[in-house]
PDB file of N, CA, C and O in Angstrom:
ATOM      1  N   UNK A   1     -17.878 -11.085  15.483  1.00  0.00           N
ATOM      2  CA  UNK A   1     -17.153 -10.893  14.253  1.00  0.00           C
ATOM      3  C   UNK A   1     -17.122 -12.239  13.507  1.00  0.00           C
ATOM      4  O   UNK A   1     -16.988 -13.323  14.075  1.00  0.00           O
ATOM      5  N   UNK A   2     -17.264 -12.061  12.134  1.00  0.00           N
ATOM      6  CA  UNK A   2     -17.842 -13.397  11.548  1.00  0.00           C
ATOM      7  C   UNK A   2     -16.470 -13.838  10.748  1.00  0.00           C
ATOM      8  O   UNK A   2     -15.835 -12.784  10.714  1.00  0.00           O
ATOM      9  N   UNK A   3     -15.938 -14.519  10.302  1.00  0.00           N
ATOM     10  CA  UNK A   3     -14.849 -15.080   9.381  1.00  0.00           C
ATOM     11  C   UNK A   3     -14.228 -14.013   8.338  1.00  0.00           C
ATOM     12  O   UNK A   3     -13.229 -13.299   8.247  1.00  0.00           O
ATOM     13  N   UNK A   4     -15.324 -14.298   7.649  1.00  0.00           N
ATOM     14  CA  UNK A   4     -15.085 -12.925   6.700  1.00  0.00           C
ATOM     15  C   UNK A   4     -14.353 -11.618   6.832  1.00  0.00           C
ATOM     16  O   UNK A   4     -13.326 -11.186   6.309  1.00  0.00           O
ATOM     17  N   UNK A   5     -15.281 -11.088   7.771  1.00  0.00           N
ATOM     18  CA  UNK A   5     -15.395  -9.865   8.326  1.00  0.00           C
ATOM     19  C   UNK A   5     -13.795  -9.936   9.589  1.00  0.00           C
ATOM     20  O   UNK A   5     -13.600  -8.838  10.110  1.00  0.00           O
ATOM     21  N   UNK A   6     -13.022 -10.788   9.929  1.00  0.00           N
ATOM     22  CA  UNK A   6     -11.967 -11.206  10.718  1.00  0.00           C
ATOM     23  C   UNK A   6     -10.796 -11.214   9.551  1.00  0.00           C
ATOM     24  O   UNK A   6      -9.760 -10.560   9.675  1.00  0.00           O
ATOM     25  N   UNK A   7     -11.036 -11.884   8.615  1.00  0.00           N
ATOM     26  CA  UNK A   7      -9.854 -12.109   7.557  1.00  0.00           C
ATOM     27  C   UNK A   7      -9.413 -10.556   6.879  1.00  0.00           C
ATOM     28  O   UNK A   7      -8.290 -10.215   6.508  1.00  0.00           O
ATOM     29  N   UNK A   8     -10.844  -9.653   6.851  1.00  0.00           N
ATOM     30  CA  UNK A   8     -10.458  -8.761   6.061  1.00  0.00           C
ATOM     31  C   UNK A   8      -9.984  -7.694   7.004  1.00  0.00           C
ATOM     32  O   UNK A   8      -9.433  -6.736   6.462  1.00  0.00           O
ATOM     33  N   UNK A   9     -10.146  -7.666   8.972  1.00  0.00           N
ATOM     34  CA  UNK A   9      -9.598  -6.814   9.049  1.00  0.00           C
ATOM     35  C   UNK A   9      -7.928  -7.576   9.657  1.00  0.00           C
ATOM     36  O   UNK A   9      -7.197  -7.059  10.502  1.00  0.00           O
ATOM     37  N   UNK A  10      -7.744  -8.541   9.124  1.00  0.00           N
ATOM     38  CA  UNK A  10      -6.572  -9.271   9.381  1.00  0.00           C
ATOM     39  C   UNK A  10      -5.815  -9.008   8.094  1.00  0.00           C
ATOM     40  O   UNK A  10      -4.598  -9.062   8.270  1.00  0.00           O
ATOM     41  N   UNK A  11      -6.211  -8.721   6.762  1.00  0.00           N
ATOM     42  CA  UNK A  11      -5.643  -8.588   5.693  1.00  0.00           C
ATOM     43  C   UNK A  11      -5.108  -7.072   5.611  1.00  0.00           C
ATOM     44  O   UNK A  11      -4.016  -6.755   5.138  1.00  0.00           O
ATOM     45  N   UNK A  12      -6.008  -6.236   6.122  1.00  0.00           N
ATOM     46  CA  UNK A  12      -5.899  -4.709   6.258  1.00  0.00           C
ATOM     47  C   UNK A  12      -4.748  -3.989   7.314  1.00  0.00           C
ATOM     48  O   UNK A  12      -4.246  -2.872   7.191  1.00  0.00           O
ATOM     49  N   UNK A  13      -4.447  -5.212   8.612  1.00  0.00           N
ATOM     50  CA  UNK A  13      -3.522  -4.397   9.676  1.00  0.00           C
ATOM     51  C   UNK A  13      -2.531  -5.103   8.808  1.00  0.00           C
ATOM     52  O   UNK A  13      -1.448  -4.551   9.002  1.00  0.00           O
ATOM     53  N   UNK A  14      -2.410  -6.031   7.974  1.00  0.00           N
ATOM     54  CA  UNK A  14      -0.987  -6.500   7.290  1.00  0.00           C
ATOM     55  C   UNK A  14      -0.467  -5.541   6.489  1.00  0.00           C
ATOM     56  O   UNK A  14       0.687  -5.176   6.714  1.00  0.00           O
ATOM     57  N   UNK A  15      -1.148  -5.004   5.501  1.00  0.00           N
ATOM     58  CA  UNK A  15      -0.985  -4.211   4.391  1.00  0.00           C
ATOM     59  C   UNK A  15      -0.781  -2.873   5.271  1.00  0.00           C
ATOM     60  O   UNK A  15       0.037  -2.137   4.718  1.00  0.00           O
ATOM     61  N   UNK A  16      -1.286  -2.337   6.484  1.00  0.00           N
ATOM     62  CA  UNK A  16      -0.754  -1.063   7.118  1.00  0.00           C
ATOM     63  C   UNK A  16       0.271  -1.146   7.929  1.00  0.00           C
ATOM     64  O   UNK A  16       0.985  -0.174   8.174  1.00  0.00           O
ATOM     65  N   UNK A  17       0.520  -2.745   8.615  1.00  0.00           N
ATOM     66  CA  UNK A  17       1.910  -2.274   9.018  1.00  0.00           C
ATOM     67  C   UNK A  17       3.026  -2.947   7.559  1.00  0.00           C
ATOM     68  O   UNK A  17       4.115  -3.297   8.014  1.00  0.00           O
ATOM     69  N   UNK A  18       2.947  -3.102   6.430  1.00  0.00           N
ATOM     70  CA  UNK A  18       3.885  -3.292   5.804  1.00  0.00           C
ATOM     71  C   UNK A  18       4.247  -1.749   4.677  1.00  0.00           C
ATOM     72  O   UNK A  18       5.347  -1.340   4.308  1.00  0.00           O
ATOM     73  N   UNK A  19       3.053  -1.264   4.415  1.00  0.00           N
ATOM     74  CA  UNK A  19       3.269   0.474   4.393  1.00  0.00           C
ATOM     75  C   UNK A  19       4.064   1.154   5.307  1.00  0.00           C
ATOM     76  O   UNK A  19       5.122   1.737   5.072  1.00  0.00           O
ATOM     77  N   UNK A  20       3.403   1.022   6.511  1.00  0.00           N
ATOM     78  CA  UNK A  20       3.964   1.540   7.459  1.00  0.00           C
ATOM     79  C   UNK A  20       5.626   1.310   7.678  1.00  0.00           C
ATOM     80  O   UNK A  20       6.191   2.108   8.425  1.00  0.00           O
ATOM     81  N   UNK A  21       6.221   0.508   7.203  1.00  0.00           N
ATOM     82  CA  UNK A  21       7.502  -0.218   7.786  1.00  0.00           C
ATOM     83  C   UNK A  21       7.773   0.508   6.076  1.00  0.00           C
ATOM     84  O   UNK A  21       8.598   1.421   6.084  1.00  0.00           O
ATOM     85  N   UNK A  22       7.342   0.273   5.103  1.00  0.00           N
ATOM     86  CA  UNK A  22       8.154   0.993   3.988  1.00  0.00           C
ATOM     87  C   UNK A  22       8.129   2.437   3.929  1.00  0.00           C
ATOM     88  O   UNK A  22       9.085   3.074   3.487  1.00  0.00           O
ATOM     89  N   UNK A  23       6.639   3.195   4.533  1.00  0.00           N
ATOM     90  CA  UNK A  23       6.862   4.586   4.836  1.00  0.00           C
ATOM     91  C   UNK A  23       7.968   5.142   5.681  1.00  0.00           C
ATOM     92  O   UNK A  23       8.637   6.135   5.395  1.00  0.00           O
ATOM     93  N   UNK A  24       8.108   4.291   6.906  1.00  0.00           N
ATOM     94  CA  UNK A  24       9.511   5.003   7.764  1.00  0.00           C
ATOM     95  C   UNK A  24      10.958   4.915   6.932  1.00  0.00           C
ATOM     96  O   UNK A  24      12.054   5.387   7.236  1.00  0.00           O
ATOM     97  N   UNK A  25      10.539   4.108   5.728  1.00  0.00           N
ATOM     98  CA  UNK A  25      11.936   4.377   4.952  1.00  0.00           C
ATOM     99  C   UNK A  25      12.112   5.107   3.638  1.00  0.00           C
ATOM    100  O   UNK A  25      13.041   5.307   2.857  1.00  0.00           O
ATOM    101  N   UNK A  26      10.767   5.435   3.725  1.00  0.00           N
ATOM    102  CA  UNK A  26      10.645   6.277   2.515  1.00  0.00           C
ATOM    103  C   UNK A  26      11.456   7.817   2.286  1.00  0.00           C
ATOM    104  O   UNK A  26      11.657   8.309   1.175  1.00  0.00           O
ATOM    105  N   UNK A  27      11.836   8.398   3.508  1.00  0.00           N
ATOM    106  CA  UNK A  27      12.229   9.700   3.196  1.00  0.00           C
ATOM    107  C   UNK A  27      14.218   9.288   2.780  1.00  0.00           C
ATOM    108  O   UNK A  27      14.954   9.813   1.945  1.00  0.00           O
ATOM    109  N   UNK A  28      14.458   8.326   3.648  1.00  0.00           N
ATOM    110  CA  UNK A  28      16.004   7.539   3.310  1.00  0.00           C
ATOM    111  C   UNK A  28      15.986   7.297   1.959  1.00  0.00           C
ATOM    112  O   UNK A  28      17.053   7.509   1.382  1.00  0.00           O
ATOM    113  N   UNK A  29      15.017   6.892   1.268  1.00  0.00           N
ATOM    114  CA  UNK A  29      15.407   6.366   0.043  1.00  0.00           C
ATOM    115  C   UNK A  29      15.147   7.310  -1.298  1.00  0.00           C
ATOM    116  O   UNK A  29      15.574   7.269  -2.452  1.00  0.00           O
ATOM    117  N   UNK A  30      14.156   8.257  -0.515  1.00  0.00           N
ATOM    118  CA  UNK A  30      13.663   9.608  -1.401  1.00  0.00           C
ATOM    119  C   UNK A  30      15.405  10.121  -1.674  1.00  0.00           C
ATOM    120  O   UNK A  30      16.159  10.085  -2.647  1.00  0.00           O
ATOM    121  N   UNK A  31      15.544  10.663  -0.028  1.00  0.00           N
ATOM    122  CA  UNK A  31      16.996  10.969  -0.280  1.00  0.00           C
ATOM    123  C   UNK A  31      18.116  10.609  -1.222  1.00  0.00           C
ATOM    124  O   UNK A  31      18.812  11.487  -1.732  1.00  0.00           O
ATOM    125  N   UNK A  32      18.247   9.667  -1.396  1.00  0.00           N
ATOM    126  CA  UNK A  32      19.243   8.127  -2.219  1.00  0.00           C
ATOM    127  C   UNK A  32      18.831   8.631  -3.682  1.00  0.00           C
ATOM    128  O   UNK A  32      19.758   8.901  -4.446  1.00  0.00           O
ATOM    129  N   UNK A  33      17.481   8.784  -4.143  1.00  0.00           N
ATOM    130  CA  UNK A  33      16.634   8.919  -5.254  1.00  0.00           C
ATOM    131  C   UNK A  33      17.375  10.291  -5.705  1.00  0.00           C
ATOM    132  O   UNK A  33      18.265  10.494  -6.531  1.00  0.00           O
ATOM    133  N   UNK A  34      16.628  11.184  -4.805  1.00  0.00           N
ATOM    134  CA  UNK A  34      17.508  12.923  -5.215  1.00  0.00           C
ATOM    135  C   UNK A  34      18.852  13.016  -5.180  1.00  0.00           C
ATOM    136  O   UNK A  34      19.584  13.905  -5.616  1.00  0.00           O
ATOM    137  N   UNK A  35      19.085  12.088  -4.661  1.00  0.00           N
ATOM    138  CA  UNK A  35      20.941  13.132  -4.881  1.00  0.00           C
ATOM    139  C   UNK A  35      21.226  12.008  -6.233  1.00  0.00           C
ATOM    140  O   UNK A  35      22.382  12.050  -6.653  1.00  0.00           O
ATOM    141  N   UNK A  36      20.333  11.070  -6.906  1.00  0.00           N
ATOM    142  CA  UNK A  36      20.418  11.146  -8.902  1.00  0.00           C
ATOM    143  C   UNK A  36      20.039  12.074  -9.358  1.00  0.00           C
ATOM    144  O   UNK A  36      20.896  12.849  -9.782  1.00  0.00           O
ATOM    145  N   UNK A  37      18.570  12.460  -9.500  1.00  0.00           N
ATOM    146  CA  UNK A  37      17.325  13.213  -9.696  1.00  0.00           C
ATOM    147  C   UNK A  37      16.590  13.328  -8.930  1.00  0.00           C
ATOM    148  O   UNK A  37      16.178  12.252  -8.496  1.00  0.00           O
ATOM    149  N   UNK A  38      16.064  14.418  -8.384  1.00  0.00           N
ATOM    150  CA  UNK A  38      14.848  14.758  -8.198  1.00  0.00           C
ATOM    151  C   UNK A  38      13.521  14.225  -8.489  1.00  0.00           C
ATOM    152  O   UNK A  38      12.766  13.730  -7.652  1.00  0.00           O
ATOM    153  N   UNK A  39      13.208  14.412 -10.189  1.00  0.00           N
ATOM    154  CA  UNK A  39      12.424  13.654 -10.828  1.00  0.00           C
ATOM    155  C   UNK A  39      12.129  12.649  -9.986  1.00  0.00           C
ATOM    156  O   UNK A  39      11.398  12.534  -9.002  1.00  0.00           O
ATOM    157  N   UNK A  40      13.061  11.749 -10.754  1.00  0.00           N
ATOM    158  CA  UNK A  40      12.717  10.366  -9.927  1.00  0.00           C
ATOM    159  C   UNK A  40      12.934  10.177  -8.491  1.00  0.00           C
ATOM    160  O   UNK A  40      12.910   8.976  -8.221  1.00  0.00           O
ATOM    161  N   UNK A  41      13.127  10.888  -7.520  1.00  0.00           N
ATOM    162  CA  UNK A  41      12.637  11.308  -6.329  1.00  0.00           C
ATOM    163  C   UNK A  41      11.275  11.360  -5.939  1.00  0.00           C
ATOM    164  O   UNK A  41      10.865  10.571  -5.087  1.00  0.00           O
ATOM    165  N   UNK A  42      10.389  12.348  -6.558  1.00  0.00           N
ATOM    166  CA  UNK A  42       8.806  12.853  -6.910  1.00  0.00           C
ATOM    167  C   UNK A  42       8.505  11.232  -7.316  1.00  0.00           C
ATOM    168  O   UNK A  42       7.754  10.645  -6.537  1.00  0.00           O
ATOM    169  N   UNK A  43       8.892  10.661  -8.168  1.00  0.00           N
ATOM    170  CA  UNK A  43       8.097   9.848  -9.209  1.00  0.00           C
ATOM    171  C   UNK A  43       7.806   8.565  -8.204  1.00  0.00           C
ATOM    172  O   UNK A  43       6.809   7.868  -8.394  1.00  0.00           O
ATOM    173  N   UNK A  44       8.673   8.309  -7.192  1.00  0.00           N
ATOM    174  CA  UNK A  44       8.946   6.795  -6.406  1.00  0.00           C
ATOM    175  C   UNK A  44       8.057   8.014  -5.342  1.00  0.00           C
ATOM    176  O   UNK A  44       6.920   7.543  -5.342  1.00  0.00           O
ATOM    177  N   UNK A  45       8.021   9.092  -4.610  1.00  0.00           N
ATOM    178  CA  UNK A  45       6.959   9.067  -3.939  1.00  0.00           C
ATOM    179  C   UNK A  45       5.869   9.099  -4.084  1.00  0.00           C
ATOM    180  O   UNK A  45       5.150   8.946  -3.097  1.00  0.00           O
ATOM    181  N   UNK A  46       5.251   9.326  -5.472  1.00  0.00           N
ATOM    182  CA  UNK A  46       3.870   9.088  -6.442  1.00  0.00           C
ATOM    183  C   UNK A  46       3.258   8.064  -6.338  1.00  0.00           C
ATOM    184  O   UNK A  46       2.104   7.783  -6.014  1.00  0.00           O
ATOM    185  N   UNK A  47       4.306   7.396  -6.703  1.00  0.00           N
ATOM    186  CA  UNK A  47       3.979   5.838  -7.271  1.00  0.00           C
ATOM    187  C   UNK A  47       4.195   5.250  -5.349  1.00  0.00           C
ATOM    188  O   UNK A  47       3.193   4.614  -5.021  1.00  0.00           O
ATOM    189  N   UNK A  48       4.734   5.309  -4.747  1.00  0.00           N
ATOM    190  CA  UNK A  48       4.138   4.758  -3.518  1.00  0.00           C
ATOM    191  C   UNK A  48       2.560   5.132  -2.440  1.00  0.00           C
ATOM    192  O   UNK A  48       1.732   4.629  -1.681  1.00  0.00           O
ATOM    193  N   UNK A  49       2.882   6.069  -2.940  1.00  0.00           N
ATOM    194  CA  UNK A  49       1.177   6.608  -2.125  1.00  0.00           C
ATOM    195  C   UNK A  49      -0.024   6.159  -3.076  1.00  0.00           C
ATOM    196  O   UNK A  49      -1.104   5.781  -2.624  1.00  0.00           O
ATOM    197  N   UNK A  50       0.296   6.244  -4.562  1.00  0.00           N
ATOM    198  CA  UNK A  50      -0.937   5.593  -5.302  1.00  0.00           C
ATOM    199  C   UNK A  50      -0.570   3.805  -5.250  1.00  0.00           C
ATOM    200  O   UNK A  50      -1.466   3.226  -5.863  1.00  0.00           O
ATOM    201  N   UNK A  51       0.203   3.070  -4.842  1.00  0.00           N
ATOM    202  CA  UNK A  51       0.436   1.748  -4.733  1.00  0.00           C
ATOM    203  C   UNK A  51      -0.424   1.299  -3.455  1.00  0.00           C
ATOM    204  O   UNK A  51      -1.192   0.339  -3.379  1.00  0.00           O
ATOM    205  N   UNK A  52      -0.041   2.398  -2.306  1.00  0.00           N
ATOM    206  CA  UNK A  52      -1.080   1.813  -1.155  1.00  0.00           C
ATOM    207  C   UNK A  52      -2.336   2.137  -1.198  1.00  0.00           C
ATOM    208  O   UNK A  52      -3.001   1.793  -0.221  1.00  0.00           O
ATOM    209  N   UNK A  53      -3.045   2.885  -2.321  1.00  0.00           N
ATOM    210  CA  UNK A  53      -4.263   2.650  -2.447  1.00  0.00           C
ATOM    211  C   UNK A  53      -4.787   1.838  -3.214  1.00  0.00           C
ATOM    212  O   UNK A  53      -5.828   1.192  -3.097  1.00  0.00           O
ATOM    213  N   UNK A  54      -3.733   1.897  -4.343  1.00  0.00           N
ATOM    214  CA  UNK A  54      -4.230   0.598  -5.274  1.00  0.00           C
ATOM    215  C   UNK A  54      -3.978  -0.590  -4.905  1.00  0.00           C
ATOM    216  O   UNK A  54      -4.200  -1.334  -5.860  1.00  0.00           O
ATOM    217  N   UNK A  55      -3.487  -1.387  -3.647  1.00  0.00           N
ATOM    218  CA  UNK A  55      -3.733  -2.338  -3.092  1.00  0.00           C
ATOM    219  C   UNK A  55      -5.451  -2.699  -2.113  1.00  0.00           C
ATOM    220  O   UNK A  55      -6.231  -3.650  -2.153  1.00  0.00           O
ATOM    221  N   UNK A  56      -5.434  -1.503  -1.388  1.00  0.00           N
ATOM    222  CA  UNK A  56      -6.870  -1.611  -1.249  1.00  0.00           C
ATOM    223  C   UNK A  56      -8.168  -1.512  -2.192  1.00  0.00           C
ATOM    224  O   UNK A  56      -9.312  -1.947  -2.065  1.00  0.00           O
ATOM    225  N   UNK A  57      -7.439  -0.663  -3.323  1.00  0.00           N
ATOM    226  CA  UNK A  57      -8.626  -1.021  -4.730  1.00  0.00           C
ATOM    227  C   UNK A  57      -8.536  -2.614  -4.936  1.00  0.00           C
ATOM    228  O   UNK A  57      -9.553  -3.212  -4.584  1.00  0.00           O
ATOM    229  N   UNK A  58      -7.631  -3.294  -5.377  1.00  0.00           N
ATOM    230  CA  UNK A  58      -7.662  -4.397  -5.549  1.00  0.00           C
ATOM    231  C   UNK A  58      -8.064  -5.265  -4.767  1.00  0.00           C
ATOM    232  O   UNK A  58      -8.395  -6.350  -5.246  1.00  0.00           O
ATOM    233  N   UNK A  59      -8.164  -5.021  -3.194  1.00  0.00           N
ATOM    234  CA  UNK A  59      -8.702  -5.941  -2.439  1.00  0.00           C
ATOM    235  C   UNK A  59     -10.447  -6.030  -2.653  1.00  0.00           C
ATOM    236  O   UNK A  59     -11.337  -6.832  -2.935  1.00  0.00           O
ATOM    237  N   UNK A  60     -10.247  -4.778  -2.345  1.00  0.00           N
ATOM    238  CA  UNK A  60     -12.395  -4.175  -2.585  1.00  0.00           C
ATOM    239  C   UNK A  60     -13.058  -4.453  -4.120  1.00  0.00           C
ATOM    240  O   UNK A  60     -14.264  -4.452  -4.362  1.00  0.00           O
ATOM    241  N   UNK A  61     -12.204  -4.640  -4.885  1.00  0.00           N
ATOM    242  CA  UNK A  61     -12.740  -5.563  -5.895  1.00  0.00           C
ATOM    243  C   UNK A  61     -12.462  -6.884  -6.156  1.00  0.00           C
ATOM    244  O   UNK A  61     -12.793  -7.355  -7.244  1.00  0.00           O
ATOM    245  N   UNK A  62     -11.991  -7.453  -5.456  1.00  0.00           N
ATOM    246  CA  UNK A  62     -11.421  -8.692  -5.713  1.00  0.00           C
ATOM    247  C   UNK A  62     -12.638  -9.350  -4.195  1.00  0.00           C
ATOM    248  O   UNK A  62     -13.274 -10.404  -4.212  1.00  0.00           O
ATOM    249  N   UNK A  63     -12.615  -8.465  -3.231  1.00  0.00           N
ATOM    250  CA  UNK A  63     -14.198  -8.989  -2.624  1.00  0.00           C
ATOM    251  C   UNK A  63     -15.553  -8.995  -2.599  1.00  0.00           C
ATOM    252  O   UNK A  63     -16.425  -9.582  -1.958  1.00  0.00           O
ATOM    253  N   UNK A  64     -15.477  -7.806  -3.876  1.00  0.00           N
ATOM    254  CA  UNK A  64     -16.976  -7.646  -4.560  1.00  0.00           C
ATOM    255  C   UNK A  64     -16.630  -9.052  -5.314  1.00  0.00           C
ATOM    256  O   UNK A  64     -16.975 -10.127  -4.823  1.00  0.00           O
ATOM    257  N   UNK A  65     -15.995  -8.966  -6.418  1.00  0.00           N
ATOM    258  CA  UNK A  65     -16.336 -10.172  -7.074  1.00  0.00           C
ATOM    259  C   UNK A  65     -16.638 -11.801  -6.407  1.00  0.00           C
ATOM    260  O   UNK A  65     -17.326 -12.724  -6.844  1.00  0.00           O
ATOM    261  N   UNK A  66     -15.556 -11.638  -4.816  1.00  0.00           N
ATOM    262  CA  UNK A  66     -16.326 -12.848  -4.430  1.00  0.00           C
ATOM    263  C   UNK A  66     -17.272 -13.190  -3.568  1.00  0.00           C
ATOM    264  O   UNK A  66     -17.275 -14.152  -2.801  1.00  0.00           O
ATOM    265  N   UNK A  67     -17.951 -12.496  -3.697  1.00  0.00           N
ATOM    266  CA  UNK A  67     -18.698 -12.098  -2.573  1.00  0.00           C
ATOM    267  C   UNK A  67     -20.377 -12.592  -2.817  1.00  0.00           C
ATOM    268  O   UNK A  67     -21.157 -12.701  -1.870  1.00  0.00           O
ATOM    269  N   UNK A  68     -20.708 -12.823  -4.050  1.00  0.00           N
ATOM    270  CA  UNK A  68     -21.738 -14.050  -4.211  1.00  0.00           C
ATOM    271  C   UNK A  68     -21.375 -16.072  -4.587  1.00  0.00           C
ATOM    272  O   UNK A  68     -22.075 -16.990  -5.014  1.00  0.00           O
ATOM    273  N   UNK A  69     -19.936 -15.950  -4.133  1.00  0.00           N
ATOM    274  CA  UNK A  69     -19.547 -17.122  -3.880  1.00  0.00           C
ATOM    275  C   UNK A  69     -19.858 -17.666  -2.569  1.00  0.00           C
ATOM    276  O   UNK A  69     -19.500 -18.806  -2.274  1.00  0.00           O
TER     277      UNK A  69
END
């Protein structure tokens, strides 16, 4: 395993156990959310499942771009 290829799966178990540690609190806070609205219940679990992918979008382009450096 080469440097590179070490950092990124060192960058990847970070970002899954820090999902992971906000997913086990996600249904507590869904809860907290609905008994305001609903709505915004739905809207904070939206926006968290598209956040943990759009962190790995941002990584996978942010290593294409450096990646003829």
């Amino acid at each position: 395993m080469d440097r590179d290829t070490r950092n990124a799966a060192i960058a990847a178990l970070w970002i899954m156990l820090l999902f992971g540690i906000a997913a086990f609190y996600l249904p507590t806070v869904m809860l907290a959310l609905g008994s305001l609205s609903t709505v915004l219940a739905g809207i904070f679990g939206i926006v968290f499942v598209l956040a943990f992918f759009l962190v790995f979008w941002l990584r996978a382009r942010s290593q294409r771009k450096n990646q003829g450096k």
